[in-house]
Every structure is written in structure tokens, then in C-alpha cells.
N, C-alpha and C positions, 0 to 999 in steps of 0.2 A: 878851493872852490869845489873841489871832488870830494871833499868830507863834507861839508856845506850838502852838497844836494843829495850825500847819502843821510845826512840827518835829517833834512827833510822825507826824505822816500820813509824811513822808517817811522818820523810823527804819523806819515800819513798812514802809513798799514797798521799803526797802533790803532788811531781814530774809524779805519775802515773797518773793525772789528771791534767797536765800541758798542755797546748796547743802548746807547742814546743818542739823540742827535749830537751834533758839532758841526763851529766853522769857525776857520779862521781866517780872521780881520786884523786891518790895521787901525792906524789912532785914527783916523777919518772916519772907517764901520765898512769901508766896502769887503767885499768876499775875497780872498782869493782862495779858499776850498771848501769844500763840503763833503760832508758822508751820506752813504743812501741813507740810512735812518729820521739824518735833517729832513733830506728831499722828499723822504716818505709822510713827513708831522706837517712839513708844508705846501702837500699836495702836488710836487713836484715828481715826473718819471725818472727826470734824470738828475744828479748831483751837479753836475756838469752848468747845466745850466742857470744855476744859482752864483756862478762868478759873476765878479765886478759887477754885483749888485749890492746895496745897500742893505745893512742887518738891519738899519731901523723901520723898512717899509710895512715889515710885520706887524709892529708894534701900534698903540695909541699913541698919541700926538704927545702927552705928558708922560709918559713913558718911554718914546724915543727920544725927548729931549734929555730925561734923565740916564740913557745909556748914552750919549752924546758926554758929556757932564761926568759920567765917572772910566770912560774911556782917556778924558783929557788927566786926569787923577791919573790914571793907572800908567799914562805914556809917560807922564812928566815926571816918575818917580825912575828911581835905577831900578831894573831888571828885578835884583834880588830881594826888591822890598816893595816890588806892585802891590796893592791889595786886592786879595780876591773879593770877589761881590756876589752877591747873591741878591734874588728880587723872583718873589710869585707875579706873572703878568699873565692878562690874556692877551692872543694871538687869533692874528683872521688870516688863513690859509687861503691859496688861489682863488679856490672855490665858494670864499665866504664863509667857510667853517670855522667856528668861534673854538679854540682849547685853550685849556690852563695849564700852562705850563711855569717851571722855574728857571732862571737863567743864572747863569753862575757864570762868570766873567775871569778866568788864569792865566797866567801865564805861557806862551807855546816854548818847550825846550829848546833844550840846543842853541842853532843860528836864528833860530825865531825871533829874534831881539826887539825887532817893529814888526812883530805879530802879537797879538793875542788870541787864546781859544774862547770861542764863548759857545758854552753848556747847551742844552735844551730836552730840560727834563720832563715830560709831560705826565702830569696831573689828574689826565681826565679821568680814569679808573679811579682815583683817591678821591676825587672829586663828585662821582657817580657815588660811590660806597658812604660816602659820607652823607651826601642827600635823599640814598635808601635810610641808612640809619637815622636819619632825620627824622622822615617820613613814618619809617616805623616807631618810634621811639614817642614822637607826638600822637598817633592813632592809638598809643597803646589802649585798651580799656582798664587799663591799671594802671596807677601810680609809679610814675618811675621819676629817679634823680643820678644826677651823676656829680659825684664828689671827688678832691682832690686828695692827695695825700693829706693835707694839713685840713680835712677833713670842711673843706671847703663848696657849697654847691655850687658848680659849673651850670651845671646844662638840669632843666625842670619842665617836665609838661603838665597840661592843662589838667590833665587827670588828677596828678596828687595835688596841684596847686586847688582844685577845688573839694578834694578832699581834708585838706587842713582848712581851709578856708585864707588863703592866700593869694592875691594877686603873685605872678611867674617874677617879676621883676622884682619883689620886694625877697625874695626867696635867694633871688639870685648873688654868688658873695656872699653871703652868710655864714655863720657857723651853722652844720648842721644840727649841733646839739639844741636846735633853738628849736627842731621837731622834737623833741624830746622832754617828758618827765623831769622835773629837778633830780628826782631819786636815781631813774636811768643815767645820768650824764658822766659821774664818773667810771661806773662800770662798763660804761659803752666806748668811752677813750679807750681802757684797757681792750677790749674786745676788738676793736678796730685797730689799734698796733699791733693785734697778735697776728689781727688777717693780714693787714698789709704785710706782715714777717713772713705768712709762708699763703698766700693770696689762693685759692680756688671756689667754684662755683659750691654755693650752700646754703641751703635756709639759714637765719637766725632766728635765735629762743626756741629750739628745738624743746621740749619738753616743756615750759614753760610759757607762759601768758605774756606779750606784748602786748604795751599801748605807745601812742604816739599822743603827742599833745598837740593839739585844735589852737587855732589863732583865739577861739572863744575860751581859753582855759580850761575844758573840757577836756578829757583822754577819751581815743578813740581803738579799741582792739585792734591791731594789725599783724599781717603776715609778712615778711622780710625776706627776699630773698637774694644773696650778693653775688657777684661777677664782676673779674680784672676785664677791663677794656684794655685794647693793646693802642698805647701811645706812645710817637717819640720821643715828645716832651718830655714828659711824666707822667708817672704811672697817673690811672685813671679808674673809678670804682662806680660800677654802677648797680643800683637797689631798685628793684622792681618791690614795694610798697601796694600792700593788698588790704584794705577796710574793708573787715570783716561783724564789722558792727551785725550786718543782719541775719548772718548765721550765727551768732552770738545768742542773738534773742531766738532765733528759731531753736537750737540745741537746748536755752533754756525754757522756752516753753515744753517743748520735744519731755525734756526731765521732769519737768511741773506736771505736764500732764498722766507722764505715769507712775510717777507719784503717786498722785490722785488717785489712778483706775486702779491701783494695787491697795491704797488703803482703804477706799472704797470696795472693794470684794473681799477684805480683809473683814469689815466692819459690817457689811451685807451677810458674808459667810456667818457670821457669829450670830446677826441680831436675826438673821431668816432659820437657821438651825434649829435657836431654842425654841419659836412658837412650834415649829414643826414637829421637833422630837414630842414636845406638849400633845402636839394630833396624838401622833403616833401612840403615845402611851396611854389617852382616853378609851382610841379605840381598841388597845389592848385589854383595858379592863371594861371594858361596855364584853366587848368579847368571853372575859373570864365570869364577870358575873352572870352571861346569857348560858355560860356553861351547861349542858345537858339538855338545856330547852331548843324546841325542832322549830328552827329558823324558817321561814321562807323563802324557797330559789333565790326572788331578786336579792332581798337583804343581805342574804349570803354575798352574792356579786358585787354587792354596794360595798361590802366590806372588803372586798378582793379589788375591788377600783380603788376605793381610800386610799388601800395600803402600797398599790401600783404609780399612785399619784405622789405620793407621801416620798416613793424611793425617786420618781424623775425628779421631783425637786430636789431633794440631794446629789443627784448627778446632776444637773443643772447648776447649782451650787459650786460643786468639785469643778466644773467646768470653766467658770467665773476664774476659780480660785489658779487654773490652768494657763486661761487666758490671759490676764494679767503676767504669771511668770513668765509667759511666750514673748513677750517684751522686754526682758533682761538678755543682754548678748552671751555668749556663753565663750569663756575666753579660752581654754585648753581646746588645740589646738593638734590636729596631728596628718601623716600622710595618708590619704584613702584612696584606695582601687576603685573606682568608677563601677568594676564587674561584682570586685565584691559586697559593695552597699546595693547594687539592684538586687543581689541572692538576697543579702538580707532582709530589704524591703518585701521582696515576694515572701521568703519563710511565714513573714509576720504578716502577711497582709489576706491569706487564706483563701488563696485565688482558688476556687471550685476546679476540679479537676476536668472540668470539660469546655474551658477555655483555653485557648491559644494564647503563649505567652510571647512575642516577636522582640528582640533587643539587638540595638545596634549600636554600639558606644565606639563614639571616634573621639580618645584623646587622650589625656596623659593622668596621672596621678595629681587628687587636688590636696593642699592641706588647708584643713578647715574643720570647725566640730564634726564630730560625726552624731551626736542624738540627732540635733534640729534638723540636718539634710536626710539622714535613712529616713526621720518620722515624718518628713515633710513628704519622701518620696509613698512612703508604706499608707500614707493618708490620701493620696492620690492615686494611688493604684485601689485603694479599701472603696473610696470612690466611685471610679468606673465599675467593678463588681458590683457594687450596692445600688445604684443608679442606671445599670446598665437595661432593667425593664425585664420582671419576671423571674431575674435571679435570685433574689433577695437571701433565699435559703439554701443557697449552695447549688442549686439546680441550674440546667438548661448550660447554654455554650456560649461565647462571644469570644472576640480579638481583641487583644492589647499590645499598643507596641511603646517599649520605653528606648527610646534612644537618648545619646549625650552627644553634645559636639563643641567645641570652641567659638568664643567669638567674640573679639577684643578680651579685656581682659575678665570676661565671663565662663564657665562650665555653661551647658543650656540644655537642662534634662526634659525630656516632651514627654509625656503618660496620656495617648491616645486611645481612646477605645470606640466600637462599633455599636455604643448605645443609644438611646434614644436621645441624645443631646441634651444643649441647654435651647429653652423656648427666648426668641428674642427679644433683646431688652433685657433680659436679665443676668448679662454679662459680670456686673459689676454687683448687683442684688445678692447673691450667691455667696459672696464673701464678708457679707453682714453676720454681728452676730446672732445665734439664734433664728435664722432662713434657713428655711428647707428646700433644698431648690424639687424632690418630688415629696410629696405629702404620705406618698404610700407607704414609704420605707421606715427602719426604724431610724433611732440617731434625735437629738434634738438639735444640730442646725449651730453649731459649734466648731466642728471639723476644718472647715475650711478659711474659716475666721481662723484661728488658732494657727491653721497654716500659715497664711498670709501675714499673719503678726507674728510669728516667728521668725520666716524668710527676713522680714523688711527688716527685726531688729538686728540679723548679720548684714546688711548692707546689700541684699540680693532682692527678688521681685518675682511676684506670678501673676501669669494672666491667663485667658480662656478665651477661648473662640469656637463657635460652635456652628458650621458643621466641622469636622475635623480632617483629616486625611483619609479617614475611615469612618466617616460619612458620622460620628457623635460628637462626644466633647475632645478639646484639645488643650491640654494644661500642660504649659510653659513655666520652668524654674529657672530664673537667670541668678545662679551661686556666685558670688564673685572667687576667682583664681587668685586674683589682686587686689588687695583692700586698700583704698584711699584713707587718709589720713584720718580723716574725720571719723572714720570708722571702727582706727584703729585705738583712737582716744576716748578713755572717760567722760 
């Protein structure tokens, strides 16, 4: 008897130290123990007061009948060959509070002989996280699927299913190869037993072009990206599926069109040249045959315009021929000082010695071309001087301030100056080509175009705002630190 209730004392300090609930019952179901963890899932203060109460009160009616039902199974069999049971049920606590928990139905050791323990493992956490992932997973704005090993699709939202053109339920059960190219389908087995061999998070078709096959037989461009789900069962694979059909057509338009503008200034440069050189050489011999005879003032002048007209259409020209390459990316690549492309920028850019030059650079070393960002900066500082009102020829004074600063994954170079700004409204006018934003100055209206179509073809961006910090114009360079993909592709 004295070993009997030490066996008991010790089940029970086992279970009072258990991390789940527990109680144990006879073949009838009523209590005679409990642990606080039970008492805590079932809204009770004390453990105590869950004796000689019935395990099935918790339960639903068809659920209590069924722990009723495998209690008579498990008493009727000998000790060493109960069977354990298991069952997901919900559960309504004192309070009315609904949890899902599992119950697991064993054996109690020892002298426990007409005892059983029965389990209570609660759920709700697994059952919350699984209806976030739900939630998430259905809102995505992208296509997602989740497949099995045997490359089967489980779980589909509305996203890719409207993207193949699939109702979800006809998806579901399938082979996934049935998204897929005939041509894809064996190489993509392979591909897919290599990930399940050694499984992590990672685009597929890195380097290479994906389609997906359309319910209408049609292939559609797609981006692929994979991730192991943690499951008991079995392993579980989910693909976040991105139709990218319309950056497809925009990247090829994007190509088509400069294309165009480079063969177009290719074919302009050559067919505008020859009439011009044509000028040019008329009025060289209208010149040579006037030889020795005394011209009049204007004539003279007229001849000094021609020939002043005659050279801006060839830099106008050169400039076409400029702009167009300003839209090729420029792919060497290397590490730049922030401090040492502003020296440079100012060497070249001829700031007049009686301006103030202010720079404030907060941030680290970027790697990225260096022509397009010095010339982009040196064109923007040549800018403010040139535009600044009354300088024109190296005279007079004003301020410029160039600072850099971080921000996401951008550099952001500002070249501020204290001149007569830009008039409003013509914020965005300014970076056409061939616009002058002042009429007085020289330049044909080129510079800032050139700029702007250089910046954009590295994946960067400029803007203006005028009045500035310093009361003129304000020119912003957002350089990318970090080039996005698209960026970094052909």
C-alpha cells in the first residue's frame, strides 16, 4: 500500500511539472487529478477543483460520446496493450472560451491500473499562425502555390489562380508541371529534387528567362521565387509566382525606343552634316572669290553669322549624337569617395573664383561608374554658375552648396545655388531637349536633358525645385547604392 501511494505521489509530481495540461480519469471519465496547466486551459484557479468532475463536460456532445466509446476500448483491453488515442477537438472553458486543443488518451504507470491519463495539448497558437498564414498568403498581390514533395499542389490563391487563368479548385491536386511548358517539365523535376536535397530560400531561372503556361496555351514571363515551409507531416514548398508580362513589354519597348533615337541621330548626324558642310564650303569660296574686294561692314557680319550658325548646328548635332549614347548603361563599375568626385566635379566645372563653394558629404564609399555621376555632378554645378544671373563670364560672386546623404538604398547629391532660380512651371520644361531654361546665356539647351537621360539609364533620378535652401535652384541626384535587378540586366 506504502509503495502504491509512493507511486502515485511521484505520477503526480511528474504531471505537476509537465508543460501541458493533464488528468487523470477512470473508465467512467470522472477526475480524480489535475495539474494547474489543465486548470489554467480550463479557466479554472485551482486544480483541485476539477475532481470528481466529468472529462466529457468540456467537450461537444459527439465528441464526448466519442471519448465515452474509446475509454470503454482502452479499459477492456490488459494494461500493456491499451491503445493510445489521439483526436483535435474544440473545447468551451468556464468562461465560454472556445480552444483547439488535442487530446491524447495513455496509460497512467505504476498502480494506475483503473486510471488513465488524458493529454491536453492546446492548439490555439498553431491555430492563430496558421489563419495569419492563411490570410497572408490569400491577400498576397502575387501569385503563390504551395506544393508537396511529390510536387503536388496543396494550397492556391486567387492571385496565381487568376493569373493562369485557373479556377483554385481545378489547381488543386495536380501536378504542378501542368503550370509548365512541355519543354520546362523535365528539367524542372530535376531542379526540384535538387532543392528538396538540400532546400533554401532562392529565386529560380536566375540568369535565364521563365514562362509559365496559361490555361489558354499561351506562355506567360514569370519570376519564381522558392521557400521550405516547416511542416510535421511533410516537408512543404512554397513559390511566390510573379507575372511579369508588363515589364516585359515595357523593357521592350524601353529597347525599341532607343534604338530608334540612337539610329535616328545616327542617320540625322550624317543626312544634316553633308548639306551643311555643303554651306560651309560655298561660303568659303563666295569668300575666296570676293578675295581682295572691300566688302561692306554688314556683308562681312553676315558672313561671321553663317559661319557662327553653320558651327552651332554641328554642336547641336554632336549633341544629338551625345544624347542618344546617354542612354547606354555604362557597366564598369568601381569604389568612389563621395569627396573625391565633388574635387573632381568642381576642377572641371570652372566655378569663377569669387564664389563660395559649401559641401557637406555624410556617407560612405559608393560603387558605381564614375563618367556618368562626376559629369552628371560637373553639369550641375556648370549650371548654377551659368544660370546663376550676371556671371556668365566668370565674374561677380554667388554660393553653392553640394552635399550627399543616404537614404534607402540611394546616395542623394543636392547642388544648390543662390541664383535667380527656375520661373514656375517650368520645373519639368528644363529637362527637355534643346530648352533653355535662361535665353541670355550661352549653351543650346542640351545639358540638362543629357543629364537626366544619363542618370535614369543607371537606374538613378533628378529633380528641381525652385526656390531652393538658398533662396535659387535645387537639383537632387538620387544615385542608386543598390541596383535592383532589372537594373542590373541586359
Amino acid at each position: 500500500m506504502t509503495v502504491a501511494l509512493q507511486n502515485q505521489a511521484d505520477v503526480h509530481l511528474a504531471l505537476t511539472h509537465a508543460p501541458i495540461g493533464a488528468m487523470i480519469i477512470d473508465r467512467a471519465g470522472v477526475i480524480s487529478w489535475a495539474n494547474q496547466p489543465l486548470a489554467a486551459l480550463l479557466g479554472e484557479p485551482d486544480p483541485a477543483a476539477l475532481r470528481l468532475t466529468l472529462a466529457f463536460v468540456w467537450l461537444p456532445q459527439d465528441e464526448a460520446e466519442i471519448l465515452q466509446q474509446m475509454l470503454d476500448l482502452f479499459f477492456a483491453a490488459p494494461v500493456e496493450a491499451s491503445p493510445a488515442w489521439s483526436r483535435v477537438v474544440t473545447i468551451k472553458a468556464l468562461e465560454g472560451i472556445e480552444q483547439t486543443v488535442e487530446l491524447t488518451l495513455t496509460s497512467a504507470p505504476g498502480d494506475f491500473d483503473k486510471r488513465a491519463i488524458l493529454w491536453f495539448q492546446s492548439l490555439t497558437r498553431q491555430t492563430i499562425a496558421e489563419r495569419r498564414f492563411t490570410q497572408i498568403f490569400e491577400n498576397l498581390p502575387l501569385g503563390a502555390l504551395v506544393v508537396d514533395s511529390r510536387q503536388r499542389v496543396v494550397q492556391v490563391n486567387s492571385a496565381l489562380a487568376a493569373e493562369f487563368g485557373y479556377p483554385r479548385e481545378e489547381l488543386v491536386g495536380q501536378p504542378l508541371e501542368m503550370l509548365l511548358p512541355p519543354r520546362y517539365r523535365a528539367p524542372h523535376g530535376e531542379h526540384v529534387a535538387g532543392y528538396i536535397a538540400a532546400p533554401s530560400s532562392r529565386m529560380m531561372g536566375s540568369g535565364r528567362d521563365l514562362t509559365g503556361l496559361h490555361r489558354s496555351g499561351q506562355e506567360i514571363p514569370v519570376e519564381i521565387a522558392l521557400t521550405r515551409l516547416e511542416n510535421g507531416a511533410q516537408p512543404m514548398f512554397m513559390a511566390i509566382v510573379s507575372d511579369i508580362s508588363s515589364r516585359k513589354r515595357g523593357e521592350t519597348a524601353l529597347q525599341q525606343t532607343n534604338a530608334q533615337l540612337e539610329e535616328f541621330t545616327y542617320v540625322a548626324s550624317h543626312d544634316l552634316r553633308s548639306p551643311l558642310r555643303g554651306i560651309a564650303d560655298l561660303v568659303t569660296w563666295i569668300r575666296e572669290d570676293l578675295a581682295g574686294t572691300a566688302l561692306p561692314e554688314d556683308v562681312e557680319h553676315n558672313f561671321e553669322r553663317i559661319a557662327l550658325r553653320i558651327d552651332r548646328a554641328e554642336q547641336m548635332i554632336d549633341d544629338l549624337l551625345s544624347y542618344a549614347r546617354a542612354g547606354v548603361q555604362d557597366r564598369h563599375r568601381e569604389t568612389i569617395s563621395p569627396a573625391d568626385l565633388v574635387d573632381e566635379a568642381l576642377g572641371l566645372a570652372l566655378v569663377p573664383q569669387g564664389f563660395t563653394v559649401e559641401i557637406d558629404l555624410q556617407g560612405g564609399d559608393i560603387v558605381a561608374p564614375r563618367a556618368p555621376l562626376a559629369t552628371s555632378l560637373r553639369n550641375l554645378i556648370g549650371n548654377a554658375v551659368k544660370h546663376h544671373g550676371g556671371n556668365e563670364n566668370g565674374s561677380g560672386t554667388g554660393h553653392i552648396r553640394i552635399a550627399m546623404r543616404e537614404e534607402g538604398r540611394f546616395s542623394v547629391f543636392t547642388v544648390d545655388d543662390d541664383g535667380q532660380g527656375i520661373a514656375p512651371g517650368n520645373e519639368e520644361r528644363i529637362f527637355k531637349l534643346f530648352h533653355r531654361a535662361s535665353p541670355g546665356t550661352s549653351g543650346d539647351g542640351v545639358g540638362l536633358a543629357f543629364t537626366r537621360r544619363m542618370i535614369n539609364a543607371h537606374g538613378g533620378m533628378v529633380t528641381v525645385r525652385s526656390p531652393g535652401s538658398l533662396g535659387g535652384a535645387s537639383f537632387e541626384i538620387h544615385w542608386p547604392r543598390i541596383l535592383l535587378k532589372e537594373n542590373e540586366d541586359d
